[in-house]
C-alpha positions in Angstrom: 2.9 -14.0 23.5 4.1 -10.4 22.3 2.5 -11.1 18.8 -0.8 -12.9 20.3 -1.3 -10.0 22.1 -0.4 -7.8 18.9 -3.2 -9.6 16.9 -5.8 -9.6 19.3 -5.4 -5.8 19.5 -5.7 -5.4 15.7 -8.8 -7.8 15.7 -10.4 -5.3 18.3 -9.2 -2.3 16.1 -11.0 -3.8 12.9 -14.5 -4.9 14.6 -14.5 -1.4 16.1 -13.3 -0.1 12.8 -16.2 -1.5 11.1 -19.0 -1.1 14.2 -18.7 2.8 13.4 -21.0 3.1 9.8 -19.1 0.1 8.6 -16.7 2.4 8.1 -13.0 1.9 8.4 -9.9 4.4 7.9 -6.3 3.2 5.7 -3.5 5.2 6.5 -0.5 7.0 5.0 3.0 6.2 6.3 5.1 8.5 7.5 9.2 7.2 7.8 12.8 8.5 8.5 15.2 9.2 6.5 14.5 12.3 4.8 12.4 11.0 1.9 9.2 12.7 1.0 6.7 10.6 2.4 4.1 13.4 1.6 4.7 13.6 -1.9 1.0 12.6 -3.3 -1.5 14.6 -1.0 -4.7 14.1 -3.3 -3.8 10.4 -4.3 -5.3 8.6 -1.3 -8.6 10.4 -1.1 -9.1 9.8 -4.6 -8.5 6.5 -4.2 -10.9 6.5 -1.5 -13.7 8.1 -3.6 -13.0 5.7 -6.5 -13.3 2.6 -4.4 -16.4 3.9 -2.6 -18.0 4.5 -6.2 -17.2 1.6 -7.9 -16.1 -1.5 -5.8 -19.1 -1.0 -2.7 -16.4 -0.4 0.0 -17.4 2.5 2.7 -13.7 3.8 3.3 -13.5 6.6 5.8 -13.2 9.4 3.0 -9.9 11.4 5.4 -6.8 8.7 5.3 -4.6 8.8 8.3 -0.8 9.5 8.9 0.9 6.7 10.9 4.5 6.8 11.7 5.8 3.3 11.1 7.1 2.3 14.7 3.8 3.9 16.5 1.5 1.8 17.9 -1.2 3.6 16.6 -0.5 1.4 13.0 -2.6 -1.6 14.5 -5.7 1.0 13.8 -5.5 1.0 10.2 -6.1 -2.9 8.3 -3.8 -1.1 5.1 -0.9 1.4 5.3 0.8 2.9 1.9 3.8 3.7 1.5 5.3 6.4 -1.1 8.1 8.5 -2.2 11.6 9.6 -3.9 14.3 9.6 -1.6 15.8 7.7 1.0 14.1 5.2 4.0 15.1 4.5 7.2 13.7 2.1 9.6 15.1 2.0 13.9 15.4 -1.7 14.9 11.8 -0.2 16.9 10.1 0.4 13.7 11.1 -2.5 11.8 10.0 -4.7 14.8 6.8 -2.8 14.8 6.0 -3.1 11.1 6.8 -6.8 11.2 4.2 -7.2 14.1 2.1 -5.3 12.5 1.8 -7.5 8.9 2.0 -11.1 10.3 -1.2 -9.5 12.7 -3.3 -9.4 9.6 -2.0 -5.6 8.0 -1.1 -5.1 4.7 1.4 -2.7 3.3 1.6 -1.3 0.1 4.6 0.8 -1.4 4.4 2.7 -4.3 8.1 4.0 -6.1 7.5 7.0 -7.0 10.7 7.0 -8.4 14.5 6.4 -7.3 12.9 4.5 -3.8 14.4 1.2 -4.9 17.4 0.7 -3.0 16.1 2.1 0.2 12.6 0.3 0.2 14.6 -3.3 -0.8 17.6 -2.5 2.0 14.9 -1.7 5.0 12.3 -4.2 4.0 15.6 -6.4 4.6 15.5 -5.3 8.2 11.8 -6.0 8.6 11.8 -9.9 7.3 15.8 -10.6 6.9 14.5 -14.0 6.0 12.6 -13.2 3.3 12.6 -11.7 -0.3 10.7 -9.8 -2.9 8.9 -12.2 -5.1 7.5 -11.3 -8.4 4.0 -11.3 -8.8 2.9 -13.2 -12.3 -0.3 -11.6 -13.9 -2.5 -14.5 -13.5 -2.1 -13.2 -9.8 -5.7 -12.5 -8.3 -4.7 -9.0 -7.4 -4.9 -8.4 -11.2 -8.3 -9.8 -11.2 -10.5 -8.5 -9.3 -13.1 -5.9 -10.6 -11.0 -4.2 -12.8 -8.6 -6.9 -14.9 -5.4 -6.5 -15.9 -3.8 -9.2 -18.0 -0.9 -7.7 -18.7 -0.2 -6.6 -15.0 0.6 -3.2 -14.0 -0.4 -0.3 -15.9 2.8 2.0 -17.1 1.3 5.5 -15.9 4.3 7.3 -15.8 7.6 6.5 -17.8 11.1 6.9 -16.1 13.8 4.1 -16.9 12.1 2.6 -20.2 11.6 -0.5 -17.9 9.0 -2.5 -17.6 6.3 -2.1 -14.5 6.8 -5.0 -11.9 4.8 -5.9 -8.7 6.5 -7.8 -5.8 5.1 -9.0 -2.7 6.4 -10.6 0.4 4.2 -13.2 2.0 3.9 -14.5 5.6 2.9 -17.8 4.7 0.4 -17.7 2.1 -0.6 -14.6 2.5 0.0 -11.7 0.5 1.3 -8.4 3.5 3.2 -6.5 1.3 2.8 -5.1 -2.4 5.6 -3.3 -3.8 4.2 -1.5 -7.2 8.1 -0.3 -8.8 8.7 1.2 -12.3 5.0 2.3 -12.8 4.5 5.4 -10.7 0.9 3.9 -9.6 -0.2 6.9 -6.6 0.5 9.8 -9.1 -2.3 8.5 -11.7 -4.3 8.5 -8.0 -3.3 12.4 -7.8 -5.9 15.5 -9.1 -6.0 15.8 -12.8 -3.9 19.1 -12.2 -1.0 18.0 -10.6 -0.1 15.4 -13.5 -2.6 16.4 -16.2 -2.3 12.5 -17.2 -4.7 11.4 -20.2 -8.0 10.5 -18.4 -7.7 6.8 -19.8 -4.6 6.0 -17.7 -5.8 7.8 -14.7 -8.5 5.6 -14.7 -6.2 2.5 -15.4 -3.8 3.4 -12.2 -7.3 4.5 -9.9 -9.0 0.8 -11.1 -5.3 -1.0 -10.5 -5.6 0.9 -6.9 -9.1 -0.5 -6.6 -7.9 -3.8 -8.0 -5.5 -3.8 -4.3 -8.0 -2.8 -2.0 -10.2 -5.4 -3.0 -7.9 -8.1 -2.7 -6.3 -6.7 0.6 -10.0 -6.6 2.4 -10.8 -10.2 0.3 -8.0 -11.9 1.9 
């Protein structure tokens, strides 16, 4: 009943979402735990503006920030996720988040870098039951607009490992993308506060678009 009542809360939050312009607002988390949740302040309204340009979605051009055990999460059909330090979830918040992505919501979590161990150990408290799959490239989030037959794009090097994306699913569906080893939000960021060439900014802004598409396509 808790859950029914979840969803049919987020299905009122979308149609009214989507009533106002056919407009609808993604959100930034915000977590415990001292990490720096912050960290990319120009990557999600660039993101935005990309999207809008190129893939025909009408995004509310100012993100949110959503703490991960408020209610006010059920507003927001994507949250993402980012940082480089450490995560911590309250039983409340990973009871909230669960709720939250088997209502319909999506999560995607970006390691910025050294946000393995902490995103892998509180995920464990959201779905104990479950595990981070890795996505193959002939996945459809790789093809969508943009195609990527090689999988992530490498936009910034750190442990001369390879870029991975895992997911978790509830059921078949896809509610959380876990982008690790590719730094994919700082190609998002302004041109200044990377200075990446303009080739792989485009590459981790049409990857970005790549997810939005499939999140809203599900």
């Amino acid at each position: 009943m808790r859950k029914l009542l979840f969803l049919i809360l987020f299905c009122i939050a979308q149609v009214a979402a989507f009533s106002q312009n056919s407009s609808v607002r993604i959100g930034l988390m915000k977590y415990g735990g001292g990490g720096d949740w912050y960290c990319d302040p120009t990557a999600l309204p660039n993101l935005i503006s990309f999207c809008n340009r190129n893939i025909g979605t009408t995004i509310n051009p100012e993100h949110a920030t959503v703490d991960v055990g408020s209610q006010e999460i059920f507003n927001y059909p994507f949250i993402h996720m980012t940082g480089h330090g450490n995560i911590l979830f309250s039983d409340t918040d990973a009871r909230n988040l669960r709720d939250y992505l088997e209502a319909g919501g999506f999560l995607h979590i970006d390691d910025d870098y050294g946000f393995d161990l902490f995103v892998r150990r509180e995920m464990k408290k959201v779905f104990p039951e479950k595990e981070f799959m890795e996505l193959p490239f002939d996945h459809p989030v790789f093809r969508q607009k943009f195609s990527f037959p090689e999988g992530l794009p490498k936009v910034h090097e750190h442990d001369n490992k390879a870029p991975q994306a895992f997911g978790i699913f509830a059921g078949t569906r896809l509610v959380c993308l876990y982008t690790y080893e590719c730094d994919l939000s700082d190609g998002w960021e302004d041109v200044e506060v990377h200075n990446d060439p303009e080739p792989l900014r485009q590459k981790a802004l049409q990857m970005g678009a790549n997810i939005i598409s499939f999140v809203f396509g599900q």
